[in-house]
C-alpha positions as CSV (number, residue, x, y, z in Angstrom):
1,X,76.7,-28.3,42.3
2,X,74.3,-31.2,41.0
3,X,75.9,-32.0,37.1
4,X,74.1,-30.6,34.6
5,X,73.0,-34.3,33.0
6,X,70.8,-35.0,36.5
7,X,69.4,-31.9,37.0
8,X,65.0,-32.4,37.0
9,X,64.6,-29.7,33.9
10,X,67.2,-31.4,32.0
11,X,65.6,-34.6,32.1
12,X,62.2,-33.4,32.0
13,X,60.4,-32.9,28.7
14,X,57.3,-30.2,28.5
15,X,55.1,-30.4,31.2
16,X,51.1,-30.5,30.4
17,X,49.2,-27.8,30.8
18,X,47.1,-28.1,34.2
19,X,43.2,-28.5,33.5
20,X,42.5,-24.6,34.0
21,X,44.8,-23.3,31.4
22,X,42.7,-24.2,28.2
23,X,39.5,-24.8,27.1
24,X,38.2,-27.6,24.8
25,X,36.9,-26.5,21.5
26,X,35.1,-29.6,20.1
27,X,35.3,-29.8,15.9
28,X,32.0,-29.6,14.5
29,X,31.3,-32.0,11.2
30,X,33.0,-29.6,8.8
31,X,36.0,-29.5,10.6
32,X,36.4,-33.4,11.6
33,X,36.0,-34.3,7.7
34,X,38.0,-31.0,7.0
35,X,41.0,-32.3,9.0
36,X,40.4,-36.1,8.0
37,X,40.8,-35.1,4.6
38,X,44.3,-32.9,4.9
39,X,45.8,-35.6,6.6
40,X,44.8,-38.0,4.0
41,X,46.1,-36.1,1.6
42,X,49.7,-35.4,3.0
43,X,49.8,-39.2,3.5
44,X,49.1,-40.2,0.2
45,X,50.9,-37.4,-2.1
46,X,54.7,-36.1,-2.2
47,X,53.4,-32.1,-1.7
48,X,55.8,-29.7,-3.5
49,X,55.6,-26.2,-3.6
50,X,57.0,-24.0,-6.7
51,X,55.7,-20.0,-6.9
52,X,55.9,-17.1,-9.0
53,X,55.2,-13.4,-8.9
54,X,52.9,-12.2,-11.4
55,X,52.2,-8.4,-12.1
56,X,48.6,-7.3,-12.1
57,X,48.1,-4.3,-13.9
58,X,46.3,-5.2,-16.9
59,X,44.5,-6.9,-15.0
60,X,43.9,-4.2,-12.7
61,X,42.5,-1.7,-15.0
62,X,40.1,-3.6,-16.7
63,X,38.8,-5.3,-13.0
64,X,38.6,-1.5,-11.7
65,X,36.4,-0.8,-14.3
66,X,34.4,-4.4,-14.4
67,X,34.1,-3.5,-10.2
68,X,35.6,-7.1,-10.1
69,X,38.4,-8.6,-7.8
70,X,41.4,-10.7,-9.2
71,X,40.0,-14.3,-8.3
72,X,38.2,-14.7,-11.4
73,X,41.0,-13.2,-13.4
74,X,43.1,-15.9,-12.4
75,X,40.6,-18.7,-12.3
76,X,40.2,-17.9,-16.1
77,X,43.7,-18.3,-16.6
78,X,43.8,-21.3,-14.7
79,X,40.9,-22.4,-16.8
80,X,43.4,-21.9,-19.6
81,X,46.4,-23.1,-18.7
82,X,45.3,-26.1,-17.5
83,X,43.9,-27.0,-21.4
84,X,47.9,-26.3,-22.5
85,X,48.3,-28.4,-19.3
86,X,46.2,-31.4,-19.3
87,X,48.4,-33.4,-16.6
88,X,47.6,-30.7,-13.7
89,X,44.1,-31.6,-14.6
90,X,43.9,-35.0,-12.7
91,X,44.0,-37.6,-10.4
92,X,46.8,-40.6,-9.8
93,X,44.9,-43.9,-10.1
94,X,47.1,-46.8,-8.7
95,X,50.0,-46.5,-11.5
96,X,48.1,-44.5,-14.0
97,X,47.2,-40.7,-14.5
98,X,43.5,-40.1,-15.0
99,X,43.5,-36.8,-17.0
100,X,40.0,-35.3,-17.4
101,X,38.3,-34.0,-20.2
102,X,36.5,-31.0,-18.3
103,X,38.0,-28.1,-16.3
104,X,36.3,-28.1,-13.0
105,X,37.5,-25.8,-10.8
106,X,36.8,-26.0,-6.8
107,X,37.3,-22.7,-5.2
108,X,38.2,-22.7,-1.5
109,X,35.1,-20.3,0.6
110,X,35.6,-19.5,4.2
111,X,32.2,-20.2,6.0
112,X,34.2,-18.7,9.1
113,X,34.4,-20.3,12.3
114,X,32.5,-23.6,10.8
115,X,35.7,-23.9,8.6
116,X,35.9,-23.8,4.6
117,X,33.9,-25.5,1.9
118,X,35.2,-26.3,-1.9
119,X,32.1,-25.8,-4.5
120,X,32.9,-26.2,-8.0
121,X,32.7,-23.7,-10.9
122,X,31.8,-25.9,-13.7
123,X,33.4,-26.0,-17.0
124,X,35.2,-22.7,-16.7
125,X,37.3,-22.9,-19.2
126,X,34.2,-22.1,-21.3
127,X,33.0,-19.1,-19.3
128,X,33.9,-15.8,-19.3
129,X,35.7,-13.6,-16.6
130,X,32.4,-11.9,-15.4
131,X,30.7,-15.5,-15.7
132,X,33.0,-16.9,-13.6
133,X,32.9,-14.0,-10.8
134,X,28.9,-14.2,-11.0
135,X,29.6,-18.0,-10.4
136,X,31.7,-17.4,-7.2
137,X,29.8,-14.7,-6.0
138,X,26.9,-17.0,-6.2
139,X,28.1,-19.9,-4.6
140,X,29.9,-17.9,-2.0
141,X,26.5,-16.8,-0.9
142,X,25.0,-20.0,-0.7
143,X,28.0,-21.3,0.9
144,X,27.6,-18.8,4.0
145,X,23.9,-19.2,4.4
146,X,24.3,-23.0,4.3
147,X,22.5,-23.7,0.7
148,X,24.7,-25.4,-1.1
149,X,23.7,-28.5,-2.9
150,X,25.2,-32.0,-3.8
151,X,25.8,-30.7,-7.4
152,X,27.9,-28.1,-6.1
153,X,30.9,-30.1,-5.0
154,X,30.5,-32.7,-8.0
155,X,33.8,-33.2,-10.1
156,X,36.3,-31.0,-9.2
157,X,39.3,-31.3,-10.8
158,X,41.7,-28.9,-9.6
159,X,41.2,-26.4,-6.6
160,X,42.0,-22.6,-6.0
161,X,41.9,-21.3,-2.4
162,X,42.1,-17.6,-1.9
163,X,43.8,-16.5,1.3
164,X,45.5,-13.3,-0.8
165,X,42.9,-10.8,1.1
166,X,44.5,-11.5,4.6
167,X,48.0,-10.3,3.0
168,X,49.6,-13.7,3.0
169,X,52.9,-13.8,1.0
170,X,53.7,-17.3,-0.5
171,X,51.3,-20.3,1.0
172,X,51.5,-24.1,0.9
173,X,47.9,-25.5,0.1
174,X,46.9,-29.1,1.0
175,X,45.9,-30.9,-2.5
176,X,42.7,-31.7,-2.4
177,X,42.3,-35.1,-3.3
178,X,41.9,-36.6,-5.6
179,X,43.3,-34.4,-7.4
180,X,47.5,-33.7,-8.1
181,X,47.4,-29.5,-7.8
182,X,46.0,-26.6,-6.1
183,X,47.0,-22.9,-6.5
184,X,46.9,-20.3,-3.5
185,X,46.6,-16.7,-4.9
186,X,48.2,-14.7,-2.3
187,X,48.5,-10.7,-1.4
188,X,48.4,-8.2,-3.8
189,X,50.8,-5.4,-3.1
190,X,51.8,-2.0,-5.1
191,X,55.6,-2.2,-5.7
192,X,58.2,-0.6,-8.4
193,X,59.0,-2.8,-10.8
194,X,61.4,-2.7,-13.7
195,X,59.6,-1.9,-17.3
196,X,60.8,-2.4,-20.4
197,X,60.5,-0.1,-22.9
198,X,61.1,0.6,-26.8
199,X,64.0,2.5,-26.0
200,X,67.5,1.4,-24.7
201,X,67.0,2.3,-21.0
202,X,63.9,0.4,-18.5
203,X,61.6,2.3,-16.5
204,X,60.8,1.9,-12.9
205,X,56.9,1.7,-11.9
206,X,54.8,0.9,-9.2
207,X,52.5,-1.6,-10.3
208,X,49.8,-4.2,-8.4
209,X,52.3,-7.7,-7.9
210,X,51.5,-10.7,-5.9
211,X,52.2,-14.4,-5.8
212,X,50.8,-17.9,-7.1
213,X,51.4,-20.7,-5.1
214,X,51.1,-24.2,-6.5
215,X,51.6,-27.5,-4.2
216,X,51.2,-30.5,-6.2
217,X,51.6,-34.2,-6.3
218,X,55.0,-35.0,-7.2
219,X,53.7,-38.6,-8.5
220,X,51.7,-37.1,-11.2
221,X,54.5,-34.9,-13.1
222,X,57.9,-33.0,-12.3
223,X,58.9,-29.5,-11.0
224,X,59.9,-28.5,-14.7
225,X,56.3,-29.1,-15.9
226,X,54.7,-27.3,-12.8
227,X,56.9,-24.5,-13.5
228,X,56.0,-24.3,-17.0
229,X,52.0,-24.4,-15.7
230,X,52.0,-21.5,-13.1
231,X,54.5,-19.6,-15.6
232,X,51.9,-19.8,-18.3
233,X,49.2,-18.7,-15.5
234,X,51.5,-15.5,-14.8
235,X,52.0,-15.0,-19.0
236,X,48.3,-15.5,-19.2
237,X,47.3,-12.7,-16.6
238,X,50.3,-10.1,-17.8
239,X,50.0,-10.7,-21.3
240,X,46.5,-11.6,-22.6
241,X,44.7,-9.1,-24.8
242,X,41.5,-10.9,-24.5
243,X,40.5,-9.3,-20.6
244,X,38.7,-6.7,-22.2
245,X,36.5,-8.7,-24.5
246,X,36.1,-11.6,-21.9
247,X,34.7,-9.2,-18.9
């Protein structure tokens, strides 16, 4: 019996698909600068990934009775955190952090099978909730029917992506550069949690939770201050009275 070390398979690595087993999908523009950029972007920052879950349902009443999804919910309270956060809000300049003055925030819209496209909802720190879903309803619109304008993409300066209506659990964005962070939203789910209440013994609900995602560039800042940024996203969401007035 031939040893195992000489036997063909064991020397052998994959073999190469013959010419009839696959077809060849050319990238169009979109997704040849799409994957340019990614790679880029690996290459140039130290991705790490921190997450927290964050229970929706204040947030859930008041976008029930807006007729409003989460995303600009939480794009608001990104707005927000990021002014208590100023060093999420920028880009690594040779040895220096550029921190900008104004919150720009790209949100990540699937065009389908021509890829993804990051317009940019413009000082939204200043807008309201509803302002801010008009916004991305808007440019989600133009975005699909291929109307989207220069100004659109101008000065980002941190990103969300969206994949949180597919049901993922926890995701690992790509920064887009130049900037240091991007948050993934992902699936919302109905599960018992623990309540406290003014009494000695919690409760168990069932209450709307999902998770926050944040990748970000470890050059710019440290886990402890990421955490402190997506945990003030999560207080901002659970905890804010202002939803009602804002929407």
């Amino acid at each position: 019996m031939p040893d195992n070390d000489t036997e063909p398979e064991a020397r052998s690595g994959p073999r190469a698909a013959a010419p009839a087993d696959y077809d060849v999908l050319r990238f169009n523009r979109t997704r040849v600068r799409t994957a340019a950029h990614m790679v880029r972007s690996k290459a140039v920052s130290p991705h790490t990934l921190c997450a927290v879950e964050v229970d929706y349902i204040h947030v859930d009443r008041v976008r029930r009775a807006a007729k409003l999804t989460c995303l600009p919910f939480t794009a608001k309270a990104v707005a927000t955190a990021l002014r208590d956060f100023p060093h999420v809000n920028a880009s690594v300049v040779d040895d220096s952090l550029h921190v900008y003055r104004r919150v720009n925030l790209g949100i990540a819209i699937d065009i389908g099978a021509d890829g993804l496209v990051v317009p940019v909802v413009h000082d939204a720190d200043a807008k309201s909730v509803a302002a801010i879903a008009r916004e991305i309803a808007d440019l989600a619109a133009r975005a699909r029917a291929k109307k989207l304008t220069l100004d659109d993409f101008d000065g980002g300066t941190f990103t969300i992506t969206n994949p949180g209506p597919f049901g993922t659990l926890i995701s690992g964005p790509i920064i887009n550069q130049p900037q240091v962070a991007i948050l993934s939203t992902d699936g919302i789910r109905k599960r018992p949690v623990v309540v406290e209440t003014s009494g000695t013994d919690d409760e168990i609900a069932v209450h709307p939770v999902g998770n926050l995602s944040l990748s970000f560039d470890h050059r710019a800042f440290d886990g402890a201050y990421a955490a402190r940024f997506i945990g003030r996203i999560r207080q901002i969401l659970e905890e804010a009275p202002i939803w009602e007035v804002d929407t």
